[in-house]
C-alpha positions as CSV (number, residue, x, y, z in Angstrom):
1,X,11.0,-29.4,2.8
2,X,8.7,-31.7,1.1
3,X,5.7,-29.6,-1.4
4,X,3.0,-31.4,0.7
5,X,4.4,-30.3,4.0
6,X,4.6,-26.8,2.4
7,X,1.3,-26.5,0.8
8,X,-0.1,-27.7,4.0
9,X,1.8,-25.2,6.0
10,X,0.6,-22.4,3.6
11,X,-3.5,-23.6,3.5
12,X,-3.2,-23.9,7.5
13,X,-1.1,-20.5,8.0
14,X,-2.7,-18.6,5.4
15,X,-3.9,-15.9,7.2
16,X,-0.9,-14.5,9.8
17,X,0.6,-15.3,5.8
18,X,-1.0,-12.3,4.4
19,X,0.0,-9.5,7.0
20,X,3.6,-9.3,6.1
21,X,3.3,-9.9,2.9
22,X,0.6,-7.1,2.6
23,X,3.3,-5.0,4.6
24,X,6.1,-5.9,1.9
25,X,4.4,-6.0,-1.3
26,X,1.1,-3.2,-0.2
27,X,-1.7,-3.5,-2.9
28,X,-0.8,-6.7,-4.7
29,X,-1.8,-9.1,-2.1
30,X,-4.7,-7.7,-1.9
31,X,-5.7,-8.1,-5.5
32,X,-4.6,-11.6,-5.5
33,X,-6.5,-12.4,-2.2
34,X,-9.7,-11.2,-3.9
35,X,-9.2,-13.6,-6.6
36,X,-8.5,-16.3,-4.2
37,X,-11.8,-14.8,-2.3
38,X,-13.6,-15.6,-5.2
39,X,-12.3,-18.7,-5.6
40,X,-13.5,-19.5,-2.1
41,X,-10.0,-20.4,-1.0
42,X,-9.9,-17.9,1.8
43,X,-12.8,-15.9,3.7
44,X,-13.4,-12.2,3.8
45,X,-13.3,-10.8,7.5
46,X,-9.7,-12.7,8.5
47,X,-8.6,-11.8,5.0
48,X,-9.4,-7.5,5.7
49,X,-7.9,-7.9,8.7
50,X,-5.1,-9.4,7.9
51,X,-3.9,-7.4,5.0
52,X,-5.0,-3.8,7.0
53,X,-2.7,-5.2,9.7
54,X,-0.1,-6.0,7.0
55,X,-0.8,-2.1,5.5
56,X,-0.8,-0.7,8.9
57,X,2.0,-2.0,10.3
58,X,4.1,-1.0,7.0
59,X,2.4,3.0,7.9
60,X,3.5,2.8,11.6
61,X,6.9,1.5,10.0
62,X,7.2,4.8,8.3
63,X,5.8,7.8,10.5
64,X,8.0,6.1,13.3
65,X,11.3,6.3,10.8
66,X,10.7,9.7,9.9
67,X,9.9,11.1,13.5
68,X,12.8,9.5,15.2
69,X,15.5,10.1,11.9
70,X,13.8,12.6,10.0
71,X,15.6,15.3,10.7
72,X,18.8,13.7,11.0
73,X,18.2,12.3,7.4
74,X,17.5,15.4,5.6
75,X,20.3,17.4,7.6
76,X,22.9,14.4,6.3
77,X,21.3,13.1,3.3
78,X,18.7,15.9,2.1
79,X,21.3,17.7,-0.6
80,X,21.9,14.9,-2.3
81,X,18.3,14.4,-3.4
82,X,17.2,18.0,-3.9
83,X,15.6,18.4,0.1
84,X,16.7,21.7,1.5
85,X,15.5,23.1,4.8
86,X,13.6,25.8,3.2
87,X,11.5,23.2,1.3
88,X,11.1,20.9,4.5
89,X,9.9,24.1,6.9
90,X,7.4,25.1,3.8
91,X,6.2,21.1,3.7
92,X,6.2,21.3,7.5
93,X,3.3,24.3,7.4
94,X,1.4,22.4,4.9
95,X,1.0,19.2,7.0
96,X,0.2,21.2,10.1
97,X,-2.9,23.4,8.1
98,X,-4.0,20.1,5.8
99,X,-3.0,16.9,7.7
100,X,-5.7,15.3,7.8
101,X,-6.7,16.0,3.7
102,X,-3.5,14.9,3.1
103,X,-2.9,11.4,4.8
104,X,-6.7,10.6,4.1
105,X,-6.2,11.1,0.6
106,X,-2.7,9.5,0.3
107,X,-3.8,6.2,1.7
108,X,-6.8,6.4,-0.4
109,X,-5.0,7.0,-3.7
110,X,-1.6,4.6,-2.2
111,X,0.3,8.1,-2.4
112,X,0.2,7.8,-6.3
113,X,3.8,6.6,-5.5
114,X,4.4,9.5,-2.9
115,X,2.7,6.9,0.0
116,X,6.0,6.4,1.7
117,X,7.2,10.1,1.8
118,X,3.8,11.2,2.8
119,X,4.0,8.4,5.7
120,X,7.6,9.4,6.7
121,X,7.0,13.2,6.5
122,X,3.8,12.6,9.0
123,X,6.1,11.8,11.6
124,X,8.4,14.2,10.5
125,X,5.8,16.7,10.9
126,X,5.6,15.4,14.1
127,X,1.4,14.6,13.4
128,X,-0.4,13.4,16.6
129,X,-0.4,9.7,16.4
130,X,-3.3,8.8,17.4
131,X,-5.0,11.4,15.0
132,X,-2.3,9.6,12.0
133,X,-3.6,6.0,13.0
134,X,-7.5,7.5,12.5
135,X,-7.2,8.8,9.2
136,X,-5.0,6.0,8.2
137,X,-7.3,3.3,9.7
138,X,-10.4,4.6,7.7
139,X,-8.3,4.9,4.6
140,X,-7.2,1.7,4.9
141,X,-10.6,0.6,5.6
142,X,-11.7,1.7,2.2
143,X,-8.3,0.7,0.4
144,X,-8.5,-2.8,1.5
145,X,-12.4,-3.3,0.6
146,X,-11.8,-1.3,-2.7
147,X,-9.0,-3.6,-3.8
148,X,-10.7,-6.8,-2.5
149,X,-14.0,-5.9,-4.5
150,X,-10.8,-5.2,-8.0
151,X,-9.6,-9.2,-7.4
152,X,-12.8,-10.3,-6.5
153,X,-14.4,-9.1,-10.0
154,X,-10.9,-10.0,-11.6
155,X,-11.0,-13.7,-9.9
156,X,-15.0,-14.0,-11.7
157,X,-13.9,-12.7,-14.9
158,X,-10.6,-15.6,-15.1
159,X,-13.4,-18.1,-14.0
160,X,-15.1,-17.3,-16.8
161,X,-12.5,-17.0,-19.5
162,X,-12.4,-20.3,-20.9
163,X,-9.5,-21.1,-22.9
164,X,-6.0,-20.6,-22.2
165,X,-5.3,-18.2,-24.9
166,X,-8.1,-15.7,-22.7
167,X,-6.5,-16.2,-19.5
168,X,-2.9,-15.6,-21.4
169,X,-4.4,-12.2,-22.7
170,X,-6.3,-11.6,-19.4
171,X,-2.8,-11.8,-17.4
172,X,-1.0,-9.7,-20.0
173,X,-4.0,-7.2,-20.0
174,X,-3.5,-7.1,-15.9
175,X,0.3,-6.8,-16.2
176,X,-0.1,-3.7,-18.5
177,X,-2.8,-2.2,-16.5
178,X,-0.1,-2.6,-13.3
179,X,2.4,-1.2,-15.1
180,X,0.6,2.0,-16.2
181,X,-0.5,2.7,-12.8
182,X,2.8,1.9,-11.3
183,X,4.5,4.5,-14.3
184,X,1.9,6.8,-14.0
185,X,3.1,6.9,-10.1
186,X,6.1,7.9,-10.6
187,X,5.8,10.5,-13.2
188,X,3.4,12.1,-10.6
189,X,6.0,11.8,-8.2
190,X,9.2,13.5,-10.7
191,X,6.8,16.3,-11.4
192,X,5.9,16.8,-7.9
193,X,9.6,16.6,-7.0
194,X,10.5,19.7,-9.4
């Protein structure tokens, strides 16, 4: 495939582009597509809705997994990874008192690295779905906005950076950032796991 047939095919398919790569990569795309908003590549409401479709799908994905093999999965799988019964029935009465709080705040927050067992322990929990698509749709409302608005400002501040030492700096400064939050995940998720 020629690089002019595929650049075209990527300008013209941008959009229905962004949905599964927001499902298979989450929060990245949309910091990149708020740079490429800013650079007036791409337009805001297709953009939202095509990354919370991405998101959403990815969430439906994961309550679906965990209410059709949840069980099964912990009865076969669950010692090997510190899951006992006890500790499922006790995560069980949680999700049925503080749902809601819960998903709200997970989706908010992307889980802090816990997104995907919260997702999967939703339908484990057996949550009402249409109540789990609610609180996840509003969440995701606000996720997608909040990290459009976090590329948007990111994609003014490289327009700005003049040389190419800055933008060097600017992208290292990013990667670092990333990479905190990412580690900072997952130590939140070991100590949880204790």
């Amino acid at each position: 495939m020629e690089a002019d047939l595929l650049t075209q095919l990527l300008v013209e398919f941008r959009y229905l582009i962004l949905a599964p790569a927001a499902l298979l990569l989450g929060p990245t795309v949309s910091l990149i597509a708020g740079v490429l908003l800013k650079l007036e590549v791409i337009s805001l409401v297709p953009t939202a809705i095509a990354l919370a479709v991405g998101e959403l799908g990815g969430d439906v994905l994961w309550y679906w997994l965990g209410k059709k093999y949840g069980e099964s999965f912990i009865g076969r799988y669950g010692r090997y990874v510190g899951i006992t019964e006890h500790a499922v029935q006790r995560v069980k009465i949680l999700f049925a008192e503080h749902h809601d709080i819960i998903l709200f705040t997970s989706k908010l927050t992307a889980g802090f690295g816990l997104a995907i067992p919260v997702l999967f322990t939703a339908g484990l929990s057996r949550v009402p779905f249409g109540r789990y698509m609610m609180l996840n749709v509003a969440g995701q409302f606000l996720w997608t906005m909040g990290l459009l608005s976090i590329g948007y400002f990111l994609g003014h501040i490289y327009l700005e950076v003049g040389s190419v030492l800055e933008k060097m700096a600017l992208f290292g400064l990013a990667a670092i950032v990333l990479a905190s939050i990412i580690g900072f995940g997952r130590y939140l998720r070991r100590t949880t796991e204790q």
